[in-house]
C-alpha positions in Angstrom: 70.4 145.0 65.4 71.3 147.1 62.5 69.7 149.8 60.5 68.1 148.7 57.5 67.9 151.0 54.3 71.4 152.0 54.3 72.7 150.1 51.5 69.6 151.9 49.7 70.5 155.4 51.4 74.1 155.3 49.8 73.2 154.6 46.7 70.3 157.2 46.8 72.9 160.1 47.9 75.4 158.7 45.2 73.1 159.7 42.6 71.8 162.9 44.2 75.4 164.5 44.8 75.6 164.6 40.7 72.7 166.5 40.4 72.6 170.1 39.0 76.3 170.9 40.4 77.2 172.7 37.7 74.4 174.8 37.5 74.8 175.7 41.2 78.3 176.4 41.7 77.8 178.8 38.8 74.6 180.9 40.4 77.2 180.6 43.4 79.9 182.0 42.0 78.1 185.1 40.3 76.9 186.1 43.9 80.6 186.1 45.2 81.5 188.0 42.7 79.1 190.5 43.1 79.5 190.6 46.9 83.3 191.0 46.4 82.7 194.1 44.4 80.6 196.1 47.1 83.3 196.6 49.2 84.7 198.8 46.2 81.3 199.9 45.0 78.1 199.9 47.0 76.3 200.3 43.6 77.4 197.1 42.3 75.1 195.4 40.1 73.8 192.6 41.8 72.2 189.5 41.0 68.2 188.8 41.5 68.5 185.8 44.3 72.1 188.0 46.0 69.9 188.5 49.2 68.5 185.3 49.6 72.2 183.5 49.3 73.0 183.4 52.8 76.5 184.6 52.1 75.1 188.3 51.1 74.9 189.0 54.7 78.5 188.5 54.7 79.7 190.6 51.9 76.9 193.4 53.1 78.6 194.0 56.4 82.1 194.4 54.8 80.7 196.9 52.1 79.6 198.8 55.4 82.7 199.1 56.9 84.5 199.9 53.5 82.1 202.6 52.5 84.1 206.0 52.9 81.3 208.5 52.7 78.0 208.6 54.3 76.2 208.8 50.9 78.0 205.7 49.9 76.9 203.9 53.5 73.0 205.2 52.8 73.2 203.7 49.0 73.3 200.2 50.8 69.9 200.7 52.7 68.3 198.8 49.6 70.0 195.6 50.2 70.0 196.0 54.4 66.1 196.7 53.7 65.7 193.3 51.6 67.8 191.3 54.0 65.9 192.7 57.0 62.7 191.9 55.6 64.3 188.5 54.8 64.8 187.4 58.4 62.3 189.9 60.1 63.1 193.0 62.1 65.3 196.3 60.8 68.8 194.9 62.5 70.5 196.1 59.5 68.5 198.7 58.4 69.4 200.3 62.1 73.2 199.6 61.2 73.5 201.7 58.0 71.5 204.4 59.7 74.3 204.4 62.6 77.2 204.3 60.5 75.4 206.7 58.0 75.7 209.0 60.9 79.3 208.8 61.6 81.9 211.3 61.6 83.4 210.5 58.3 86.6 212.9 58.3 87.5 210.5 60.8 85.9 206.9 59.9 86.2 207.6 55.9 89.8 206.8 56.0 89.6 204.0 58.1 86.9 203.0 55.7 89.1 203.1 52.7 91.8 200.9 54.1 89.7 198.9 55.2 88.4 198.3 51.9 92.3 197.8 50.9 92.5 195.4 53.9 89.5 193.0 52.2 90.6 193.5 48.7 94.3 192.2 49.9 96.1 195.3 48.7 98.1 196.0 51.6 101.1 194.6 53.0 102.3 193.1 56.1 103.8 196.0 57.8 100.4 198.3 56.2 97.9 195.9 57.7 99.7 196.0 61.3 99.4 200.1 61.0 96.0 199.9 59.8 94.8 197.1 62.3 96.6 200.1 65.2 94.9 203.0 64.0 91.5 200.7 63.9 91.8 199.1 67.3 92.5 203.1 68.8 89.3 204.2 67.0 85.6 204.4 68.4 84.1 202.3 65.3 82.7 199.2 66.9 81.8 197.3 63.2 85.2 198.4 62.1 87.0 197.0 65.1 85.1 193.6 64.7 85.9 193.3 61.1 89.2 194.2 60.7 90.6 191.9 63.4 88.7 189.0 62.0 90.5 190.4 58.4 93.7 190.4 60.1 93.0 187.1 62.1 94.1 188.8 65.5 90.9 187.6 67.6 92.7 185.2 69.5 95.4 187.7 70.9 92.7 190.2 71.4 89.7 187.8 72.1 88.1 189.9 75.0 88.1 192.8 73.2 86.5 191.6 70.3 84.0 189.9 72.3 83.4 193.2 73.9 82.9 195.3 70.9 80.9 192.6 68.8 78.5 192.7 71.9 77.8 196.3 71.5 76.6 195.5 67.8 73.7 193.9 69.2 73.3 191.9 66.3 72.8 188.2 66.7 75.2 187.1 63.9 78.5 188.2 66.1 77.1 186.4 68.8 77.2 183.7 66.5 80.4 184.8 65.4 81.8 185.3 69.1 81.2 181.7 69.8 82.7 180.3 66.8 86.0 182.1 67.4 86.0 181.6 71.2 85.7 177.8 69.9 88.4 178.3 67.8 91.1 179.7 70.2 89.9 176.8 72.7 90.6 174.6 69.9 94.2 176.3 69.7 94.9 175.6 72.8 93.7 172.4 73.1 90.7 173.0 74.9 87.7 170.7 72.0 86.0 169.5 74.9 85.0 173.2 76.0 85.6 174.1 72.0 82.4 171.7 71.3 80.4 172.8 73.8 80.5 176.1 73.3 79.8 175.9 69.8 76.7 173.5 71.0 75.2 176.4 73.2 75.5 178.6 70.3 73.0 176.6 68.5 69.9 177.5 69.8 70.6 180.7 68.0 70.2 180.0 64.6 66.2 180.1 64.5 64.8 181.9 61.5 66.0 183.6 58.7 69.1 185.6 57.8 72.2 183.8 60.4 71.8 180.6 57.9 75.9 181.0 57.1 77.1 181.7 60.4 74.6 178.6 61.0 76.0 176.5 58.7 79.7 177.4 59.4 79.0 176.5 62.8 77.6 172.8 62.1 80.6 172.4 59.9 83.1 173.2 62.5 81.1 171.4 65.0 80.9 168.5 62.8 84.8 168.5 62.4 85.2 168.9 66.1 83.3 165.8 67.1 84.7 164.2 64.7 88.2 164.3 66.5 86.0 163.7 69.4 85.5 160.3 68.0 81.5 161.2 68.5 80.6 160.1 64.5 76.8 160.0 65.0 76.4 163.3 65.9 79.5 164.9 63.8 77.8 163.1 60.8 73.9 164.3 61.9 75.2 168.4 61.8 77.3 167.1 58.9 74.3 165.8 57.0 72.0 168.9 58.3 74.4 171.3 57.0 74.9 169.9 53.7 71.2 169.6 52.9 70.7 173.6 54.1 73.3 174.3 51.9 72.3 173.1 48.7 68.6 174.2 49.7 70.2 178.3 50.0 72.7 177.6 47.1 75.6 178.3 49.9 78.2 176.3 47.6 81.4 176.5 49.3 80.0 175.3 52.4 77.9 172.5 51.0 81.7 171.4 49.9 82.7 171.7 53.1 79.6 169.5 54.6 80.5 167.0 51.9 84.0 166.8 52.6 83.2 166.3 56.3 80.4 163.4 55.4 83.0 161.5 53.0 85.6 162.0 55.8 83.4 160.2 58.5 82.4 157.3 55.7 86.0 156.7 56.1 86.6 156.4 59.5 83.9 154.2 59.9 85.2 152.1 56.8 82.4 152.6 54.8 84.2 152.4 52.0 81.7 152.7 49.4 79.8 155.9 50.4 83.1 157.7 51.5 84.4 156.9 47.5 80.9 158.6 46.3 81.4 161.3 48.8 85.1 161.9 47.6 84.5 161.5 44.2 82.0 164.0 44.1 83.8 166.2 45.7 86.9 165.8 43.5 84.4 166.8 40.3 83.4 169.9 41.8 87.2 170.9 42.7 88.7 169.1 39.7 90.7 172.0 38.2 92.0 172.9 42.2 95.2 171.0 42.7 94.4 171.4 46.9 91.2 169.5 46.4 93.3 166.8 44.5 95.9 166.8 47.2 93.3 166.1 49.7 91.5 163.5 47.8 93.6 161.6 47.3 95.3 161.3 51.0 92.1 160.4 51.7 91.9 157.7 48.8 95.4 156.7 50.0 94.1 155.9 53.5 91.0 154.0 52.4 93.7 151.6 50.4 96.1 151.5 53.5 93.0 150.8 56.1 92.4 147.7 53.4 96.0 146.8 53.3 96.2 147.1 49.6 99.9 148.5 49.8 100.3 149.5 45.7 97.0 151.0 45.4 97.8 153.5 48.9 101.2 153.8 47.2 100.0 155.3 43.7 97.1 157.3 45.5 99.7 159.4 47.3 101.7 159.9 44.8 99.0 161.1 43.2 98.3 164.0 46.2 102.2 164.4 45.9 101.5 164.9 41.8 98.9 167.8 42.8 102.2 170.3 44.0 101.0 171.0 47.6 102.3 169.8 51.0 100.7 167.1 52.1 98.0 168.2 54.8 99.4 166.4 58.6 96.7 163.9 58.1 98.5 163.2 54.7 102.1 163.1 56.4 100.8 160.2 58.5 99.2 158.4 56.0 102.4 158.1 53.7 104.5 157.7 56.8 102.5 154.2 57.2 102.7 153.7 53.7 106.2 154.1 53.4 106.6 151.1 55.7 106.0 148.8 53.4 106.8 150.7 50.0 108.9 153.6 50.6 110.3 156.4 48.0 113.3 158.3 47.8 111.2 161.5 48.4 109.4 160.9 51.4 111.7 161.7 53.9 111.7 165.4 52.0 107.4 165.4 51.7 106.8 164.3 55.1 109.2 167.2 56.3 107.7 169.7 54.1 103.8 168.6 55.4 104.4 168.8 58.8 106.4 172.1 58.3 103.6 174.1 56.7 101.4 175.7 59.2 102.5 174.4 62.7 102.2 177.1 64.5 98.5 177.0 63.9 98.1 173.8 65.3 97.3 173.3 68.7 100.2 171.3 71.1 98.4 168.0 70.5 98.6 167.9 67.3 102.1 169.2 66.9 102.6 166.3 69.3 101.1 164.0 66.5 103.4 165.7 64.0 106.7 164.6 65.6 104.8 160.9 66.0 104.6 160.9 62.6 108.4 161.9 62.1 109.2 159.1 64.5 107.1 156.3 63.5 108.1 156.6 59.8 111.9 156.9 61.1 111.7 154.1 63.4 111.6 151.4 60.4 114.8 152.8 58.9 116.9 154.2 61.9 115.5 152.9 65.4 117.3 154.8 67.9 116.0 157.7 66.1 112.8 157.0 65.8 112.7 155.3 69.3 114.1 159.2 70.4 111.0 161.0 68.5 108.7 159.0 70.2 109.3 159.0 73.4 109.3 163.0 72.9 105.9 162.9 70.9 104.5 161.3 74.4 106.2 163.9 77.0 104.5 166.3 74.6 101.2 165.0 74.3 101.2 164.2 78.6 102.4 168.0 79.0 100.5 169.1 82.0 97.2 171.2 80.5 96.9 168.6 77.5 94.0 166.4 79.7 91.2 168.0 76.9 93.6 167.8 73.8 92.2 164.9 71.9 94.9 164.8 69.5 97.3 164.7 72.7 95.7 161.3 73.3 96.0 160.0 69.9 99.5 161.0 70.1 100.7 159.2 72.9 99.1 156.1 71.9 100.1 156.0 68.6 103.5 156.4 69.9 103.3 153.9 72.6 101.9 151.5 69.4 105.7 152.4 67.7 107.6 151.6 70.5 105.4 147.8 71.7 105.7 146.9 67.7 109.5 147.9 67.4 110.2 145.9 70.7 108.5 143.3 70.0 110.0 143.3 66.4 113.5 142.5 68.1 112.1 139.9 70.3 112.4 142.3 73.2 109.6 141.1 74.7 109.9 142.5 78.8 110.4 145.5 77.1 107.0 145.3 75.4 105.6 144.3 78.3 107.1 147.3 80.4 106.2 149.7 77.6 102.4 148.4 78.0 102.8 148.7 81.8 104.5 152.3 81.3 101.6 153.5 79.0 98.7 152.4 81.7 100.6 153.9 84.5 100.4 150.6 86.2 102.0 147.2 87.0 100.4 144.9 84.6 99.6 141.2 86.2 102.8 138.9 86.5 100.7 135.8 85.8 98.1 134.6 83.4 98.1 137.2 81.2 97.8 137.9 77.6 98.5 141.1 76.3 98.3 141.8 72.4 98.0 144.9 70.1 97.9 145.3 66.2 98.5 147.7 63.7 97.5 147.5 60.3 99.8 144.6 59.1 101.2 144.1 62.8 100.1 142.2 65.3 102.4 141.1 68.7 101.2 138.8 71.3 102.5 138.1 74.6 102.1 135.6 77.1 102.7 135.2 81.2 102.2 131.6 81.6 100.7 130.6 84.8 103.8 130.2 86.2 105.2 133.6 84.9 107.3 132.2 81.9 107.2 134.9 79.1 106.2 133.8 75.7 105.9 136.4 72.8 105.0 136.0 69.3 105.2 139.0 66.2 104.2 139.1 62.8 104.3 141.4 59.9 103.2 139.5 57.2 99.4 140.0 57.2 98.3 141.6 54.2 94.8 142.1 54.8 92.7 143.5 57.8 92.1 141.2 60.9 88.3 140.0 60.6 85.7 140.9 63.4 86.3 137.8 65.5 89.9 137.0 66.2 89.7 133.1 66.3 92.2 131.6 65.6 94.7 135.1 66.1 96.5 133.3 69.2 98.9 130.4 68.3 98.5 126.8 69.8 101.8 127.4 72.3 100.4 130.6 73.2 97.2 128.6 74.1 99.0 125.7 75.4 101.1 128.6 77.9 97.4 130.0 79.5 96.1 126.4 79.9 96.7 125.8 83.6 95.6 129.4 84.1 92.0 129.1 86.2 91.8 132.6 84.9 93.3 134.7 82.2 93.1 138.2 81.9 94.0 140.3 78.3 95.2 143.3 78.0 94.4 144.1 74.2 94.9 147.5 72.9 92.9 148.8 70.2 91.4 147.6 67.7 91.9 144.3 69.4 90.1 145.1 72.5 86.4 144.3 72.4 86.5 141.7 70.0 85.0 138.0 70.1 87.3 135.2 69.6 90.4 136.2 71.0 91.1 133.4 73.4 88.9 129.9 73.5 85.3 129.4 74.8 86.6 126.5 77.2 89.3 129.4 79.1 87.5 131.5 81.6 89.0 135.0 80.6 87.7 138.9 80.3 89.1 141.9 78.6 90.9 143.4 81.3 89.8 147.3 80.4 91.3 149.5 83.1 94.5 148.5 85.8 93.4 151.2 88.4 90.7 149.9 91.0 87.8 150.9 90.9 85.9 153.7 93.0 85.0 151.6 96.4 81.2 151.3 96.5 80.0 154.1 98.7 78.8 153.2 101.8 74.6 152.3 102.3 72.3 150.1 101.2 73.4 148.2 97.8 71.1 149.8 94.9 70.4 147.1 92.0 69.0 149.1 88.9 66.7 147.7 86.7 65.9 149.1 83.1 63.4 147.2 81.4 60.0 146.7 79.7 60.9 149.7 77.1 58.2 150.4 74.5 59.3 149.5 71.2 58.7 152.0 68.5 55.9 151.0 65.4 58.9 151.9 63.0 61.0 149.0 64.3 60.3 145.2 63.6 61.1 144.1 67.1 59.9 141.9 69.7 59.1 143.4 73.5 61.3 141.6 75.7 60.0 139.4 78.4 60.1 141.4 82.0 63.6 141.1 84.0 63.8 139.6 87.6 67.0 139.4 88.9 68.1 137.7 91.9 69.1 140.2 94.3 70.9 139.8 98.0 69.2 140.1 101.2 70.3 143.9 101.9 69.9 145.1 98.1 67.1 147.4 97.1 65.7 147.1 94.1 65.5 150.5 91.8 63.4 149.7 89.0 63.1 151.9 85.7 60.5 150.3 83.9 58.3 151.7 80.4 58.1 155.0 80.5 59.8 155.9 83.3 63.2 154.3 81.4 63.8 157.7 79.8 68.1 158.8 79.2 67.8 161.6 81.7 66.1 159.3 84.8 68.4 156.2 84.0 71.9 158.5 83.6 70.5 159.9 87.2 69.9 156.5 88.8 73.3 155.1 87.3 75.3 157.4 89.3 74.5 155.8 92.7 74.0 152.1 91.8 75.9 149.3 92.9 74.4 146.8 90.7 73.1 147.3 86.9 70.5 145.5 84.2 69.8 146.8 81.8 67.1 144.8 79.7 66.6 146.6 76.3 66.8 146.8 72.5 70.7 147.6 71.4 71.3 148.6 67.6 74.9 149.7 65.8 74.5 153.0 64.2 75.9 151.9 60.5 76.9 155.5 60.0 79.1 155.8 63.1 79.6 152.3 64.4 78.3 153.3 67.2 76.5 150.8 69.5 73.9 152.7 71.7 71.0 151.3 73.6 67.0 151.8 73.0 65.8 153.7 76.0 61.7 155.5 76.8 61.4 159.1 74.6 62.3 162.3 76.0 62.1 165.6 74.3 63.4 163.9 70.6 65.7 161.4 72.3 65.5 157.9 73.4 69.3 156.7 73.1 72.1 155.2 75.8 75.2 156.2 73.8 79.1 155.6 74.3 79.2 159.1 74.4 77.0 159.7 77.5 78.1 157.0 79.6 81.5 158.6 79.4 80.8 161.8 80.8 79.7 160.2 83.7 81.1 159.6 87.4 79.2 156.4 88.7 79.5 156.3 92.8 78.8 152.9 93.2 81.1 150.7 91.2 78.9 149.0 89.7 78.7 145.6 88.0 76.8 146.0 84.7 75.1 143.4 82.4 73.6 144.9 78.8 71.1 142.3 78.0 70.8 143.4 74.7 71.9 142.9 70.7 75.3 144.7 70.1 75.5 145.6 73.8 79.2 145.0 73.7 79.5 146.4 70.2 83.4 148.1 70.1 83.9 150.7 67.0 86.7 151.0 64.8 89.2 153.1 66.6 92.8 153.1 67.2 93.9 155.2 70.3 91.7 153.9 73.2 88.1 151.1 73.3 85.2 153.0 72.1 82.3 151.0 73.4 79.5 151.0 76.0 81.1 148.1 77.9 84.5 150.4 77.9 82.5 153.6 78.7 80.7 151.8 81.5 84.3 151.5 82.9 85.8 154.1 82.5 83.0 155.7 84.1 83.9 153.8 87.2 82.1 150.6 87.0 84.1 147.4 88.0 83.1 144.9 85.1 80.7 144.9 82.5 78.5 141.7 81.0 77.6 142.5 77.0 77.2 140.3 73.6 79.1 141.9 70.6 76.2 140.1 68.0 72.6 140.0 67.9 71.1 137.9 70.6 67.8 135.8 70.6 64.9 137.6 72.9 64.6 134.9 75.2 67.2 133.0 75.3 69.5 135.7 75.8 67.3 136.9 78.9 67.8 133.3 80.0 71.4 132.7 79.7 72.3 136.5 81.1 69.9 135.4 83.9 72.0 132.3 85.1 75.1 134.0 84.5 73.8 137.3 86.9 73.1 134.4 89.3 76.4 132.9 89.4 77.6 135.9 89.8 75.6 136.7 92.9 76.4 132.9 94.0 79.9 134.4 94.9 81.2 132.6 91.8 84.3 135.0 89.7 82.2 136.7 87.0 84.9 135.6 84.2 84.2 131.3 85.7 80.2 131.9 85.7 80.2 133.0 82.0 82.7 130.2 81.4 80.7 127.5 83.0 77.0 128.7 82.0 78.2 129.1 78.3 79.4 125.6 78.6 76.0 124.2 79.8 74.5 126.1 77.4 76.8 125.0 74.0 76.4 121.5 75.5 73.1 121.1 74.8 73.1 122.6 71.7 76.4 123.6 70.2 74.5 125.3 67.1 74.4 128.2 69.3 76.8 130.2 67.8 75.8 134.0 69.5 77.0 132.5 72.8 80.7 133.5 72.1 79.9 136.6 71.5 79.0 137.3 75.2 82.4 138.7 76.9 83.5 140.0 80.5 84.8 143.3 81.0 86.6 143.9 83.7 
């Protein structure tokens, strides 16, 4: 079921982003210049809201350090005094009265270069001697400032997580987790980047940390977003922006918007991402790096929709702006340059994926030399075929298992290499490259294995006597609907006939999709080669969610109560109302051999993101893709979602990104689910029959078969049957 008002929501924030920007940016910009200014001159002339911009606190703690006299340090107790009283307490008030205190015949020096240091006066070499004398001297705030300044933290993390601490202020703690984040991030480490910035949260309470606060969501926003987690990267996306504009904190309301339009894209809403971009590209009009990045991102929009000329003239537009393309940009115009190239773009994609490498962590220099490698593979194969292959020893480097980009890497790669084979009719190569990228021997019999990309698509057949049949095409010049009927041609088809069961191997986006082969074949999306974890030994535990209350906001039905059948040495585990909370069913998961789970399923419309309606608990009441992942389920279950969207699989290109493929890769050994919205009753029905085939003995993949063919024989109007799909 989908969330209603959303249509009404982006055209509501459409209309808000235009107001008073102008007005704004300007109030914004008057406090940064007067902030600037305090470094050289405590007694700057400030504007009447400075201290309640939650930048101040910023540009306060700088004019600190660069104050070389004592008198000068004292002439900012005025502003620490306001900014104290601001957020409660005398943090700062305490600070100038410390430093005030110094022994300035040695600190005013350092003072004054540091002042140099934030006003960009010195050079190179001067900032290294300066950055020495600093790191040799006693002054804790100066220590902490100059090597964020200098941006030396990540070679000298400990230390400056050491001095910060002495500070005993909680903005460095703040600032201690962000950069800790961002060296884990550096090194490939966003799993344990993300979570540390999430256990920084419960810090910003009150007044005064709102820009470390903000910074925070922002980069957490960007983080999950490479996580693929859109929900919650657009929830601190969407908090942060509306804090923003509420404090006047300009820049990073930018930066919240920029993140917002960016998520709008990936989850192809097309229309709220343009009003997100477009505002954006007003505020930044005159800034030929906001250009640039607008219009990669308008470039990708027309290249997701397969409108080849209007991709083509939106990134020569970014090229227009002067700038490198950004790496996101690179791999947008390598994709574009497929099907309309330029002279240039060998010499652009090289200059992109130059700039600022060595800030990149190793997945996503591994992405880079992707990039180089699909966009040579169309005009010099063993080349590109070369690139590749090294863009996935890079990415499965050992030490890359939390590198996200790593992940993205390989498979895009391993995408290159199918599509090229298969482009040449290599077809056993295909195969073994789909074998290679699973790390398993794929089956040698009734099999279909497919993948697509963007104008792409290759399918391959194992007949049931193992005769190979392949089939590519390039021509496709729009995207591939939801359900793929129709996708597999009639010899194909006529190939898998004699098959009593067929099992696909799609890659994404194909996986998870309705349609693929015909309701009369008995087949299942064949999610994971490895076997799964053997059921531990005990009785057999068959968990039962059900009988969730329904929230007064949603116009729902209750769903009648669930009974399955269960064998003679199972024990029923039931999780029913109230007692169906996230926490209790994620705990009884872990150890179940058998799964129902009898609830309310809805798509996020902002992330795609299919998640399940569980009992409330402290704010939350979701199943997400998400948490299922993180789990380890002892008891290889066999899991049926009786629910609307159960099966729901989001947009993604580099791996399934559903419940039914997080249940799995969480260790279960199939999983039951309807992509579409399913009648109340009739759904509990026909999942009943099918969980009782099931339990018969019968092959999960022939008991949906057969049941669905009962069921569409008494009344073939029932189109929400093939949306029901096997996972195993």
């Amino acid at each position: 079921m989908r969330e209603k008002g959303w249509a009404e929501e982006a055209a509501q924030k459409a209309a808000e982003l235009h107001q008073s920007a102008v007005s704004r940016r300007d109030r914004w910009k008057a406090v940064l210049h007067a902030g600037a200014s305090l470094a050289d001159n405590p007694a700057t002339q400030l504007p009447e809201d400075f201290s309640v911009t939650p930048i101040a606190r910023l540009f306060f703690y700088d004019a600190v350090r660069a104050a070389p006299t004592s008198e000068a340090v004292q002439g900012l107790l005025p502003l620490a005094q306001e900014l104290d009283d601001r957020a409660g307490g005398n943090i700062l008030k305490a600070y100038v009265q410390r430093v005030a205190a110094r022994n300035f015949e040695q600190r005013g020096p350092l003072s004054r270069g540091y002042a140099a240091l934030v006003r960009g006066r010195l050079s190179a070499p001067e900032k290294d001697a300066l950055l020495k004398q600093i790191l040799a001297s006693e002054e804790e705030d100066l220590i902490v400032g100059a090597l964020v300044q200098t941006g030396a933290i990540a070679r000298n993390f400990e230390f400056f997580a050491q001095k910060s601490a002495l500070l005993k202020d909680p903005w460095f703690q703040l600032t201690v987790a962000q950069e800790h984040a961002a060296v884990d991030r550096l090194a490939g480490m966003q799993v344990r980047a993300t979570r540390t910035l999430r256990d920084a949260l419960p810090l910003c309470q009150g007044m005064g940390l709102e820009y470390r606060c903000l910074s925070l969501k922002i980069e957490l926003s960007t983080l999950l977003i490479k996580h693929h987690e859109f929900k919650d990267a657009r929830r601190y996306a969407e908090e942060a922006w509306q804090e923003a504009r509420a404090s006047n904190e300009w820049s990073l309301e930018q930066s919240a918007l920029w993140n917002l339009g960016r998520i709008a894209r990936l989850v192809n809403d097309t229309a709220l991402s343009l009003a997100y971009f477009e505002e954006y590209l007003e505020q930044f009009e005159d800034q030929a790096d906001a250009k640039r990045r607008i219009h990669e991102n308008l470039a990708s929009v027309a290249f997701q929709k397969l409108h080849v000329d209007e991709a083509r003239r939106e990134i020569d537009a970014a090229l227009a702006a002067g700038d490198p393309l950004s790496p996101s940009g690179a791999f947008t115009l390598a994709e574009i340059g497929r099907l309309k190239r330029a002279p240039e773009d060998e010499a652009h994609l090289k200059s992109a994926l130059e700039r600022g490498s060595a800030k990149r962590s190793p997945g996503e220099r591994a992405v880079d030399t992707h990039v180089l490698g699909r966009f040579f593979i169309e005009q010099d194969p063993a080349q590109g075929r070369e690139l590749l292959w090294q863009s996935i020893q890079e990415a499965s480097a050992p030490g890359m298992d939390e590198d996200l980009a790593a992940l993205r890497a390989r498979a895009y790669s391993f995408t290159s290499l199918i599509l090229e084979a298969g482009r040449r009719d290599a077809f056993n190569e295909a195969l073994e490259l789909f074998s290679q990228e699973r790390g398993q021997q794929i089956p040698s019999r009734c099999l279909l294995a497919a993948t697509a990309d963007s104008e792409r698509t290759l399918l391959i057949v194992r007949s049931a006597d193992g005769k190979l049949l392949g089939w590519q095409d390039e021509t496709r010049r729009e995207p591939l609907p939801e359900r793929l009927d129709g996708l597999v041609r009639e010899d194909l088809l006529a190939a898998l006939r004699p098959c009593e069961r067929v099992e696909v191997l799609a890659r994404p986006p194909l996986h998870g999709r309705p349609g693929l082969l015909p309701l009369s074949m008995a087949w299942s999306y064949l999610t994971r080669l490895s076997s799964p974890q053997a059921p531990r030994t005990g009785p057999a535990l068959h968990l039962v969610v059900s009988g969730v209350e329904i929230p007064t906001d949603l116009d729902v039905n209750p769903l009648p109560p669930w009974v399955p059948p269960l064998g003679p040495d199972e024990k029923l585990v039931p999780r029913l109302g109230a007692e169906a909370t996230p926490s209790r069913i994620r705990s009884a998961m872990k150890d179940a051999t058998e799964i129902d789970l009898i609830t309310h399923g809805f798509v996020h419309e902002r992330s795609d993101e299919s998640y399940l309606l569980l009992a409330p608990e402290r704010g939350e009441r979701d199943l997400t893709v998400p948490q299922v992942r993180k789990m380890q389920f002892r008891g290889a279950p066999f899991v049926v979602l009786v629910a609307c969207h159960g099966g729901h699989t989001s947009y993604a290109l580099h791996e399934p990104w559903s419940l039914p493929a997080s249940f799995i890769y969480a260790g279960a050994r199939g999983v039951l689910a309807a992509t579409e919205q399913i009648p109340d009753v009739e759904g509990y029905n026909f999942f009943i029959q099918v969980r009782e085939r099931i339990r018969a003995g019968v092959p999960p993949m022939l008991a949906l078969r057969d049941v669905r063919a009962q069921w569409l024989k008494k009344d073939p109007k029932q189109a929400w049957l093939a949306s029901v799909l096997l996972f195993e």
